[in-house]
ROSEDREN-338037 format. One record per atom (N, C-alpha, C): residue in three letters; z, y, x. Coordinates in steps of 0.001 Angstrom, whole numbers, plus 500000, padded with zeros to 6 digits. Layout:
<sekes>
ALAZYX/...
</sekes>
This chain:
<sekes>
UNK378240628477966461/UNK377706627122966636/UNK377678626413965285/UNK376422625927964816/UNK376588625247963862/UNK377357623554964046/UNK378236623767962348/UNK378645622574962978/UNK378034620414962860/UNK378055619533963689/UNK377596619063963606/UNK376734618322962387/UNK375209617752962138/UNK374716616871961255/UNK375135616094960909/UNK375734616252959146/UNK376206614505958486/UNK375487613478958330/UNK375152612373958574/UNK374714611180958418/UNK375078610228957681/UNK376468610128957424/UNK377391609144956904/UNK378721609365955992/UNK378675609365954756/UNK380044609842954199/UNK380899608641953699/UNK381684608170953971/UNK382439606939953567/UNK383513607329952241/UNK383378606196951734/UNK384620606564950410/UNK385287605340950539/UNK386274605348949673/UNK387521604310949372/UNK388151604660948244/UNK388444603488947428/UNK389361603787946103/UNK390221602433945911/UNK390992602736945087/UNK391863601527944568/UNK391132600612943575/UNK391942599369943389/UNK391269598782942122/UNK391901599287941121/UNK391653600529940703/UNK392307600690939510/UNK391314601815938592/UNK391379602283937630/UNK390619603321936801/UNK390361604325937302/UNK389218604749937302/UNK388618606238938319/UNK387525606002938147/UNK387047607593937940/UNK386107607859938244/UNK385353607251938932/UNK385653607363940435/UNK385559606970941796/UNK384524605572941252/UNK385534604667940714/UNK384971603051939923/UNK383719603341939450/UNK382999604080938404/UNK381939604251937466/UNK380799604669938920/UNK381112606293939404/UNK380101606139940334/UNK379882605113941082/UNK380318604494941890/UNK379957603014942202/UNK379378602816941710/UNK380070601972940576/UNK379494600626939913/UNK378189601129939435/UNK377758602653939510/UNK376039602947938913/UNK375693603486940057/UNK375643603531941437/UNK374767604227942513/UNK374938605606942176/UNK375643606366941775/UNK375629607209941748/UNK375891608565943126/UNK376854607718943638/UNK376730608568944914/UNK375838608659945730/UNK375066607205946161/UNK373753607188946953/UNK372896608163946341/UNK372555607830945111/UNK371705608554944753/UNK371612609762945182/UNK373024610712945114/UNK373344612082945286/UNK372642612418946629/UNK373130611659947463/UNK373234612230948802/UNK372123611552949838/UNK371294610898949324/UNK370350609884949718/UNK368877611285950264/UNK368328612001949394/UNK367571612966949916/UNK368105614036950871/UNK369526614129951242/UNK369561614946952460/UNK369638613862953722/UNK369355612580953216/UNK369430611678954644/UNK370850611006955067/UNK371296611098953898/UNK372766610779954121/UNK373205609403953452/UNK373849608653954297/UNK374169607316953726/UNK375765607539952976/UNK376217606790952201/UNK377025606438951351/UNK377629605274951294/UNK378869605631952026/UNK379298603618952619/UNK380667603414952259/UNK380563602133951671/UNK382329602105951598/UNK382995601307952631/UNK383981601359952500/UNK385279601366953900/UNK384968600018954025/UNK384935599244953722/UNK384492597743953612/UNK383366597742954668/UNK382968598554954553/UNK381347598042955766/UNK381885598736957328/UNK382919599152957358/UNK383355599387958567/UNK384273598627959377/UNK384139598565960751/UNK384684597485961146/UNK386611597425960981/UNK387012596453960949/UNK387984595904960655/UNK389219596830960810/UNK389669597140961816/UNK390231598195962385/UNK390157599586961727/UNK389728599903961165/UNK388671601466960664/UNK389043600751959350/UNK389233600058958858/UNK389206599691957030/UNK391028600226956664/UNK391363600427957922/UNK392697600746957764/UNK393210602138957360/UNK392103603231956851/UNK391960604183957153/UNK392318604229955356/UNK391940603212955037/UNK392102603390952992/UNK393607603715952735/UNK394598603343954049/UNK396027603548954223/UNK396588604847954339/UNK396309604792956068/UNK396055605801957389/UNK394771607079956813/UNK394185606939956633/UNK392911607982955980/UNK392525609097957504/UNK392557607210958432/UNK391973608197959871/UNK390923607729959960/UNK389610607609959129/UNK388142607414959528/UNK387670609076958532/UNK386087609697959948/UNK386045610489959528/UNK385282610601958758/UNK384751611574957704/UNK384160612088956726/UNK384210611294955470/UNK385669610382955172/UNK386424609829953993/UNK386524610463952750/UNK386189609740951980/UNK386670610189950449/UNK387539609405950134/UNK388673609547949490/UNK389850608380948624/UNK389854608194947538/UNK389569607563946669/UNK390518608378945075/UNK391703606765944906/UNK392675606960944832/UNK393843606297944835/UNK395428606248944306/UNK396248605600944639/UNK397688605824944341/UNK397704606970945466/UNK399049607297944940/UNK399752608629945672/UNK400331608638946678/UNK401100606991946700/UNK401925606786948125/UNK400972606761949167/UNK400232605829949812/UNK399383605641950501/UNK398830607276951384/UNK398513607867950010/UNK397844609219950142/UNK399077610268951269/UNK400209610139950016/UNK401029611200950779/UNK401275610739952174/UNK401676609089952021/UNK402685608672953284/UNK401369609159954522/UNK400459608726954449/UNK399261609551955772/UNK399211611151956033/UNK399101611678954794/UNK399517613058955136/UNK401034612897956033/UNK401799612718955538/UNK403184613034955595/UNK403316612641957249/UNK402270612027957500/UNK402075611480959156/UNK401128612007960188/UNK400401613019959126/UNK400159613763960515/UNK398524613725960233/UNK397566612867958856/UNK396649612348958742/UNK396065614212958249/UNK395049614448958986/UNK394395615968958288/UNK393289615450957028/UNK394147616142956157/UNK393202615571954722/UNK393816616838953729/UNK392818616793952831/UNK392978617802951740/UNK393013617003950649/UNK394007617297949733/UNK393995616930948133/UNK393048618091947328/UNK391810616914946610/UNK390850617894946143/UNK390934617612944249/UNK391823616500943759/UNK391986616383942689/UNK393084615849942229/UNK392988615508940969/UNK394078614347940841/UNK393412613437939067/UNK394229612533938926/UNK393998612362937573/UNK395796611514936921/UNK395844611501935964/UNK397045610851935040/UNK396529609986934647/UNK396488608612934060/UNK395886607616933383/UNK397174606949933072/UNK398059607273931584/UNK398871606619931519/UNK398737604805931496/UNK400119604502931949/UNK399284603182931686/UNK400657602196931401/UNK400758600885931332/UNK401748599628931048/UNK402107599357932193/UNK403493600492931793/UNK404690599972933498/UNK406071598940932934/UNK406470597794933047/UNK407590597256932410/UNK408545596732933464/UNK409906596258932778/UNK410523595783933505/UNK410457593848932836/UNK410635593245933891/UNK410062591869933013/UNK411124590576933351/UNK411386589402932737/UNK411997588774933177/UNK411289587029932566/UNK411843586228933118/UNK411004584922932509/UNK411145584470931210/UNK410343583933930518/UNK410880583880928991/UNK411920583154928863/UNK412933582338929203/UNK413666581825928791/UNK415327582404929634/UNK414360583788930046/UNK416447584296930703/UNK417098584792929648/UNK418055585068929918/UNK419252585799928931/UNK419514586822928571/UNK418212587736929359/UNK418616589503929459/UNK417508589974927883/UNK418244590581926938/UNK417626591100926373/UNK417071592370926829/UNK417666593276927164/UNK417648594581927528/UNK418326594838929176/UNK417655596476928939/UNK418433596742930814/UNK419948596572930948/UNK420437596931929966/UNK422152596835929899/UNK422695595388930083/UNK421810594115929934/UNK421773593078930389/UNK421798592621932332/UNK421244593422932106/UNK420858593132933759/UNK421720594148934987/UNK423011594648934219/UNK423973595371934955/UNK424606594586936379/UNK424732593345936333/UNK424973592686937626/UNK423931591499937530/UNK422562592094937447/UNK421659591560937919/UNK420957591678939038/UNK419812590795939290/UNK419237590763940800/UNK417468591504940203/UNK417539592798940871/UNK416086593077941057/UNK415368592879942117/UNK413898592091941652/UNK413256591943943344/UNK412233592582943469/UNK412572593218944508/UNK411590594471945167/UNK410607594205946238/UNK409183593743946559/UNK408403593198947118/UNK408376594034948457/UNK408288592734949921/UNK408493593791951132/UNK407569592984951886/UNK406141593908952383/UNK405425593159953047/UNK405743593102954994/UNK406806593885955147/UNK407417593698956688/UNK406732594842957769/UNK405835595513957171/UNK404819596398958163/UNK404714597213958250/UNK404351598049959417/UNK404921599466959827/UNK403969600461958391/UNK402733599946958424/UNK402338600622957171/UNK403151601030955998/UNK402937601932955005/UNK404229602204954251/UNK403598600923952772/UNK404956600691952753/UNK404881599650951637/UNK404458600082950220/UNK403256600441949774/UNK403439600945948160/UNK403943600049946937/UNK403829598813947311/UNK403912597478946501/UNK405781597780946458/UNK406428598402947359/UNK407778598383947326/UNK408257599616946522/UNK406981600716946683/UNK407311602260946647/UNK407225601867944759/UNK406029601101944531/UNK405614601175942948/UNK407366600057942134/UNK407552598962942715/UNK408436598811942534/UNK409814598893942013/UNK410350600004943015/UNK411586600562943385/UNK411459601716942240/UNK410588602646942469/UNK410265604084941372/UNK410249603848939926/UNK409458602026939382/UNK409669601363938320/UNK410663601345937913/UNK411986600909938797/UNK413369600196938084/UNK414235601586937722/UNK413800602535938670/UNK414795603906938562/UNK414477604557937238/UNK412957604847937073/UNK412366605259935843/UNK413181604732934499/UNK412842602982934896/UNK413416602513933364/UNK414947602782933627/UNK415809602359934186/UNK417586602537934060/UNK417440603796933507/UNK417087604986934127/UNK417259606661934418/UNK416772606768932642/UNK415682606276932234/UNK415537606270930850/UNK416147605976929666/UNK416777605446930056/UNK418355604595929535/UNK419091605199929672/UNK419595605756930700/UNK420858606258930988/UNK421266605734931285/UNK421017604440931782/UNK422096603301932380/UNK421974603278933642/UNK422934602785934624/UNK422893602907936423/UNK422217602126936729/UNK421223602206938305/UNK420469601288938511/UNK421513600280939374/UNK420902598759938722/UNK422047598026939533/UNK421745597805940973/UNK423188597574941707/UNK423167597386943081/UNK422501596753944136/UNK422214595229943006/UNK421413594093943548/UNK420099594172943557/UNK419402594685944290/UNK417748595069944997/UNK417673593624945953/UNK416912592687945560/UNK416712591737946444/UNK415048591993946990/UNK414944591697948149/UNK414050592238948665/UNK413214590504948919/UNK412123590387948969/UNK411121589406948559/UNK410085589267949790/UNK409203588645950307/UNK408230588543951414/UNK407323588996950746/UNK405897589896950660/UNK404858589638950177/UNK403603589711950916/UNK403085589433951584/UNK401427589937952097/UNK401416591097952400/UNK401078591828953377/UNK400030593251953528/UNK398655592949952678/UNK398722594128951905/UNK397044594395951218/UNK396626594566952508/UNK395381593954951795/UNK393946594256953173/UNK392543594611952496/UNK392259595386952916/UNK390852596160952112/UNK389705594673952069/UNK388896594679950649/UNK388314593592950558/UNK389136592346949752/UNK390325592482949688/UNK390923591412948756/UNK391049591503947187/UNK390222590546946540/UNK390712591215944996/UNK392308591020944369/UNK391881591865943463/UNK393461591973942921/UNK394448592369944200/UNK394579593288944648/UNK395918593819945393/UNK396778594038944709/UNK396979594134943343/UNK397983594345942887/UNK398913593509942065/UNK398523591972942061/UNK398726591483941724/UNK399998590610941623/UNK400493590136940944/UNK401848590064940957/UNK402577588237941391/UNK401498587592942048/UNK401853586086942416/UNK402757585951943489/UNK403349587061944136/UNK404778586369944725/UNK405909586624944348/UNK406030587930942919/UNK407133588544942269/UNK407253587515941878/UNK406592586770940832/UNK406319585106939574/UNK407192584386940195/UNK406674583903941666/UNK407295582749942753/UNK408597583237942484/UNK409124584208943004/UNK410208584312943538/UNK411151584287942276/UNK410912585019940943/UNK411271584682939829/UNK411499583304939553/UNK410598582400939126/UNK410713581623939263/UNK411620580451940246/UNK411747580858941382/UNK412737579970942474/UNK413879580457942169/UNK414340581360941515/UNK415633582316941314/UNK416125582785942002/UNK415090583494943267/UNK415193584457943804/UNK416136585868943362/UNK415605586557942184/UNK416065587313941319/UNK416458586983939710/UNK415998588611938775/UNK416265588273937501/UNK415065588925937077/UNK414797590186937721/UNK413675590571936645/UNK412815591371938080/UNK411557591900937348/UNK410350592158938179/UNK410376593337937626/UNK409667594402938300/UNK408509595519937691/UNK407218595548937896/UNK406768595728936856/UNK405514595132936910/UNK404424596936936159/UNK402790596762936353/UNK402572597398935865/UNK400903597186935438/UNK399869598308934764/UNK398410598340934963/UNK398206596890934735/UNK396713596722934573/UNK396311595485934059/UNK396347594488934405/UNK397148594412935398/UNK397368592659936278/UNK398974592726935490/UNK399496593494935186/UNK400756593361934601/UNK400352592937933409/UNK399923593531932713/UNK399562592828931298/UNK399050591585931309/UNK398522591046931854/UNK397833589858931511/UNK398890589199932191/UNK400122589399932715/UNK401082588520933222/UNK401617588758932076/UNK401861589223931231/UNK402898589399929966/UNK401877588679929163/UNK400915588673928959/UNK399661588079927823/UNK399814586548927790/UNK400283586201929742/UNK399813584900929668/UNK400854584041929349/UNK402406584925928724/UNK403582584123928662/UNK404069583634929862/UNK403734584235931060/UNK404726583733932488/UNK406020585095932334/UNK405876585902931550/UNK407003586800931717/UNK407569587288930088/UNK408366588075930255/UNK408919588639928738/UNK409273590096929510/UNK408738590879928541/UNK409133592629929036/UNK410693592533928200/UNK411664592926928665/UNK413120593827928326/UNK412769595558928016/UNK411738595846928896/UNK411779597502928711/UNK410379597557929386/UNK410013598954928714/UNK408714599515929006/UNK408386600210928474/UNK407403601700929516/UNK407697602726929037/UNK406435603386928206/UNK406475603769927335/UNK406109604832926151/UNK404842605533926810/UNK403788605454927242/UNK402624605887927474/UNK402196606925927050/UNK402271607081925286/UNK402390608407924626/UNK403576609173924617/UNK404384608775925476/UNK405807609823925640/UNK406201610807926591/UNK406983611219926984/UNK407302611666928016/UNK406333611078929337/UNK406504612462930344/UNK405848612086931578/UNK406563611504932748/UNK407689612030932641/UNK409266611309933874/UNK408697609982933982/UNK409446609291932929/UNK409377607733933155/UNK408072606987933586/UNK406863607983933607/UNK405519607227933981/UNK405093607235934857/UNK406149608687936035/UNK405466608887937432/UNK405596607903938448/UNK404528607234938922/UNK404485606258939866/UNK403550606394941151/UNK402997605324941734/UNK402408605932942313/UNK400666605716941781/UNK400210605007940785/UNK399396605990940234/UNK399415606506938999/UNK400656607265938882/UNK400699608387938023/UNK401240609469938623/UNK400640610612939006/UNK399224611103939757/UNK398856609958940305/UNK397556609708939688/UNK396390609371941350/UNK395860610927942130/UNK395416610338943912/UNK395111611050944124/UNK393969611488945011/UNK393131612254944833/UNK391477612510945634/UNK391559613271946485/UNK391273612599947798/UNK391157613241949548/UNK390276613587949787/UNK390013613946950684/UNK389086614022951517/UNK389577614560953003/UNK388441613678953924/UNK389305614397955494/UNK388569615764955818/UNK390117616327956691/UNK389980618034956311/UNK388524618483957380/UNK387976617636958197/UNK387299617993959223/UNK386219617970958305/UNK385645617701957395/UNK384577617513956301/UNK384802618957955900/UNK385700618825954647/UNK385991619789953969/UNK385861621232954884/UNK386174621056955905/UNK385807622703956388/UNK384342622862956883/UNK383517621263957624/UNK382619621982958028/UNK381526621914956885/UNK381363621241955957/UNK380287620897954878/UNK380916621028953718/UNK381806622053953131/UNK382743622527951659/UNK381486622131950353/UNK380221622018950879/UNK379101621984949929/UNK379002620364949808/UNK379472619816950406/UNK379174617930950214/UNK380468617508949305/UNK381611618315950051/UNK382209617759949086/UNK382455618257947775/UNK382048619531947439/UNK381886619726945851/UNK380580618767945202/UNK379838618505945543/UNK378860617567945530/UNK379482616275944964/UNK380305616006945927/UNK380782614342945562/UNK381824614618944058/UNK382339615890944201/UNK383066615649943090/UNK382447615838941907/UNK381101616891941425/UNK380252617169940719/UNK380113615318940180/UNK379226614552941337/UNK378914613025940353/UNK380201612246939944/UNK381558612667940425/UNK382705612192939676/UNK382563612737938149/UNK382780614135938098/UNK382316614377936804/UNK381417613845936163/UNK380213613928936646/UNK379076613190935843/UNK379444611681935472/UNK380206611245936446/UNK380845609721935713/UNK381449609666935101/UNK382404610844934872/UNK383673610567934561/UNK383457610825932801/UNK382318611886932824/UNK382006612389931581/UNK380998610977931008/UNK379779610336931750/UNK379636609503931107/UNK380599608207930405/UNK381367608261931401/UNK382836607166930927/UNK383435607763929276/UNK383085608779929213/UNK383907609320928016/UNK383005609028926718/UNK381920608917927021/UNK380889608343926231/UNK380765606804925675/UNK381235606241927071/UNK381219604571927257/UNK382325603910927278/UNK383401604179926414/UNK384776603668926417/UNK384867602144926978/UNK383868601663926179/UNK384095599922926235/UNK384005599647927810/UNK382272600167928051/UNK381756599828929255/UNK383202600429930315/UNK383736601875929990/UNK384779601562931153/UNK385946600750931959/UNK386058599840930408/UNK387041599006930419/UNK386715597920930766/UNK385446597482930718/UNK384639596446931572/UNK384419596789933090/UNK383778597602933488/UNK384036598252935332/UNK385575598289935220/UNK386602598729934541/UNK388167598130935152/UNK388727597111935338/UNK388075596098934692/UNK388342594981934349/UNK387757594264935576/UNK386644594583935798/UNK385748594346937385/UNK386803594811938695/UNK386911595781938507/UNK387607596545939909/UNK388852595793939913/UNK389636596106938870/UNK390983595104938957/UNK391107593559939227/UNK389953593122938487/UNK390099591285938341/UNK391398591194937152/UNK391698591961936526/UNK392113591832934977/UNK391173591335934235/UNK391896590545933054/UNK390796590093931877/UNK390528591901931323/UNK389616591640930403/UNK389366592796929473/UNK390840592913928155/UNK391197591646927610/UNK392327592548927161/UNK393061592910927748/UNK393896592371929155/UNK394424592754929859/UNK394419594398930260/UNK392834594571930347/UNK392411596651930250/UNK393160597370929465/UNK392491596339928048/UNK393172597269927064/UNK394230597483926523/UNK395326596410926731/UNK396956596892926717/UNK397133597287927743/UNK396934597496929105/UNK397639598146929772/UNK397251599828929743/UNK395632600188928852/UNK395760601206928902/UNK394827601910927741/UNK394706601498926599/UNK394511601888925207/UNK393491602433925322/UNK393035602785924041/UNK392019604027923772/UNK391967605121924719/UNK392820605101925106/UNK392414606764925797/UNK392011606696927334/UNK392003605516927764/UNK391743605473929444/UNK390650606206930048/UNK389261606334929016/UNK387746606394929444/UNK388079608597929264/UNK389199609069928719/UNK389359610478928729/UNK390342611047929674/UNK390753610014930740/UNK391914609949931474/UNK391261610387932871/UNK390187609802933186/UNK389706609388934632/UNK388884610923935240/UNK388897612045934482/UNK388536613173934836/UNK389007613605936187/UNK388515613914936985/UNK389544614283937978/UNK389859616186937497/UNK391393617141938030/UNK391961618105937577/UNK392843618226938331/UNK393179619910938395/UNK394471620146939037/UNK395155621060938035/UNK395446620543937015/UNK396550620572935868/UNK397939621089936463/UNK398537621877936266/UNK399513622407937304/UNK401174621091936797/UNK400627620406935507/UNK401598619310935020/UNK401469618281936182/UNK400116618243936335/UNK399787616959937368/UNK400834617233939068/UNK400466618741939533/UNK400951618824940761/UNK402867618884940358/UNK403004618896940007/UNK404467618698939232/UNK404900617430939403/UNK404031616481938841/UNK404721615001938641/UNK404324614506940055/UNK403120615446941076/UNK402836615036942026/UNK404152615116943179/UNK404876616462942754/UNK406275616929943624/UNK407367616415942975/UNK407266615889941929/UNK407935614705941791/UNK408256613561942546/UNK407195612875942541/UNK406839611270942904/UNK407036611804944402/UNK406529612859945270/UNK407162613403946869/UNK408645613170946955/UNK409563613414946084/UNK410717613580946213/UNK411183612499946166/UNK411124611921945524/UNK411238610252945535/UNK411156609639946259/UNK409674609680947243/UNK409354609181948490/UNK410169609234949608/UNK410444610631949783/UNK411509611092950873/UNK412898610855950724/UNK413772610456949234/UNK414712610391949283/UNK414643608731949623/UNK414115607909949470/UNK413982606198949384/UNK413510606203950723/UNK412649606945951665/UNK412527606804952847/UNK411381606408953095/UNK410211606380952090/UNK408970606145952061/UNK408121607027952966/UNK408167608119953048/UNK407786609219953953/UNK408612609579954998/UNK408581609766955758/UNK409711610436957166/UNK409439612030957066/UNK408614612255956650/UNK408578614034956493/UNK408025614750955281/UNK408386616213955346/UNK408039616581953674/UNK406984616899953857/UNK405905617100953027/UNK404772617668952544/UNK404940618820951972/UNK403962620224952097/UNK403866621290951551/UNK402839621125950564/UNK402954620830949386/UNK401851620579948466/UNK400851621509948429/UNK401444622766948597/UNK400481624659948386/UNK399588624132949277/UNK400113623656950516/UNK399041623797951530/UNK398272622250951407/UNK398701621391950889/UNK397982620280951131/UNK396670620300949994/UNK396915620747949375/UNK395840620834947846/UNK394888622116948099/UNK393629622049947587/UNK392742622865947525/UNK392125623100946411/UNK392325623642945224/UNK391648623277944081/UNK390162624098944281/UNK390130624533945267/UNK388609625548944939/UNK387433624429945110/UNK387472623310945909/UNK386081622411945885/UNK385951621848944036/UNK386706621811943673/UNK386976620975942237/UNK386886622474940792/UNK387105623913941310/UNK386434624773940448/UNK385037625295941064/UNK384039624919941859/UNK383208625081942561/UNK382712624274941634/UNK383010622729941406/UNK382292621527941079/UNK382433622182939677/UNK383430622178938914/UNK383398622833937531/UNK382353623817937074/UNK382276624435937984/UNK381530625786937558/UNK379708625282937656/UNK379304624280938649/UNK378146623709938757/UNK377950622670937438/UNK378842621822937125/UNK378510621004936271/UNK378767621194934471/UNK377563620549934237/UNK376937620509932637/UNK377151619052932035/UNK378077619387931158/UNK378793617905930732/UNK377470617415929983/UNK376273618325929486/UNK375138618324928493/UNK374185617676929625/UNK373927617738931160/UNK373106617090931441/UNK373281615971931920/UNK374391615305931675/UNK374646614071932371/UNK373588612636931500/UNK373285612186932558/UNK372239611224931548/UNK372961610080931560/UNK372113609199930615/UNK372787607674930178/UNK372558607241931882/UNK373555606433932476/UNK373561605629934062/UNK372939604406933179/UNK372155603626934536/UNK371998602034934489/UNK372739601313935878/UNK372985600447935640/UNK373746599603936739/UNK372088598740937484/
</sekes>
């Protein structure tokens, strides 16, 4: 029996650097898939209920490209999806405090108050997961113990369609009320909170350094797709990843322009882009299955499960597929990618 006619392929991504971002922002996917009759929709145009799936990753014939928590915690629940890539994009993770506290450094903040953002909902919290993985990174980098005092904070559920999800206006509040002492903060809404003088970094980690201290949850990001796709049409989705490349390679061309579409996707200023993620961002957004990447990927798993972010383990062997992504390799010509127009 053949299996059923696609009509409709939906995607979803974060506001953050990807590939994923460039095709967008140039039609590039329509374009792709527009002569077999196939529409190209993002999660946003689906009804309300179904937008929940950028979480959950239960709407069918989904693409993701995203943080890792989100990704795993749906697998880890039962969500049938394949990991078809990944990417690293180091970027500006700190620990921060208001300019006028007392903590120079982490060794300062030994019987201090960290506040860890908790939006209350059965969904898994990444805003808590990115957080929490922040403060361990920096102490653990140090060598110093993480302190006891985790104060836990109210914040919003993200909801697909809101700009800036990542943004840091109830860590500030609560700082500010003296809730806590210091924040973790990261990516370009972090920077431009350090730019704008509402905070002072104590610590932050080395971008060109080591990989430990950078794994978060998007360091791996990570690219889905639902598995009911992937088995019956393996040819659509090397397809979709082929015009990632083609973006990803024009991005490598267009440094500036990428940092302008990040700057868009995020609602960061443009310097804000560029300290949180230098020269090298527009050579970052490749998608790869770098066997370093699935590493920091069984990393950042372990983490999850020991903090309680996941309720069950993941088999990475089996969750990852690298053959749609050397399929796409082997089709694509970094030489024919043409100049995009928006």
């Amino acid at each position: 029996m053949n299996p059923p006619a696609i009509d409709s392929l939906w995607y979803t991504r974060c506001p953050v650097p990807s590939a994923s971002g460039i095709a967008i922002e140039h039609d590039l996917l329509a374009a792709e898939f527009a002569p077999d009759g196939i529409a190209v929709r993002p999660i946003t145009d689906a009804p309300q209920p179904q937008q929940e799936a950028h979480f959950d990753h239960g709407l069918a014939a989904l693409f993701r490209e995203g943080g890792n928590v989100p990704a795993m915690a749906a697998r880890a629940a039962g969500a049938a999806t394949v990991l078809i890539g990944l990417t690293f994009v180091p970027e500006f993770q700190a620990i921060a405090v208001l300019p006028d506290a007392p903590f120079q450094g982490l060794a300062d903040l030994a019987d201090g108050r960290l506040l860890v953002p908790d939006h209350g909902a059965g969904r898994v919290d990444f805003f808590a997961a990115m957080s929490l993985r922040g403060y361990h990174n920096a102490f653990a980098a140090t060598q110093l113990p993480l302190p006891e005092r985790l104060v836990r904070i109210p914040r919003p559920k993200a909801e697909m369609g809101q700009r800036a999800l990542d943004g840091y206006d109830w860590e500030l509040a609560a700082l500010r009320a003296g809730a806590g002492d210091a924040i973790s903060i990261k990516g370009a809404l972090g920077a431009d909170l350090v730019l704008s003088g509402a905070v002072r970094v104590i610590w932050q980690v080395d971008p060109a350094g080591a990989a430990a201290p950078q794994i978060n949850n998007g360091t791996p990001r990570a690219i889905t797709v639902s598995a009911r796709l992937a088995q019956a049409s393996p040819d659509l989705v090397t397809r979709y990843l082929i015009t990632l490349l083609r973006a990803a390679e024009w991005g490598k061309r267009n440094p500036e322009e990428v940092a302008r579409i990040v700057s868009r996707e995020t609602g960061a200023t443009l310097n804000g882009v560029h300290h949180a993620y230098g020269p090298a961002l527009a050579a970052a957004i490749t998608p790869s299955f770098a066997p370093d990447l699935i590493e920091h990927l069984a990393d950042q798993k372990r983490f999850l499960l020991v903090h309680h972010f996941i309720g069950q383990d993941i088999d990475l062997a089996d969750w990852a597929d690298p053959s749609f992504l050397e399929a796409a390799l082997r089709a694509f010509s970094p030489s024919s990618t043409k100049e995009l127009h928006s």
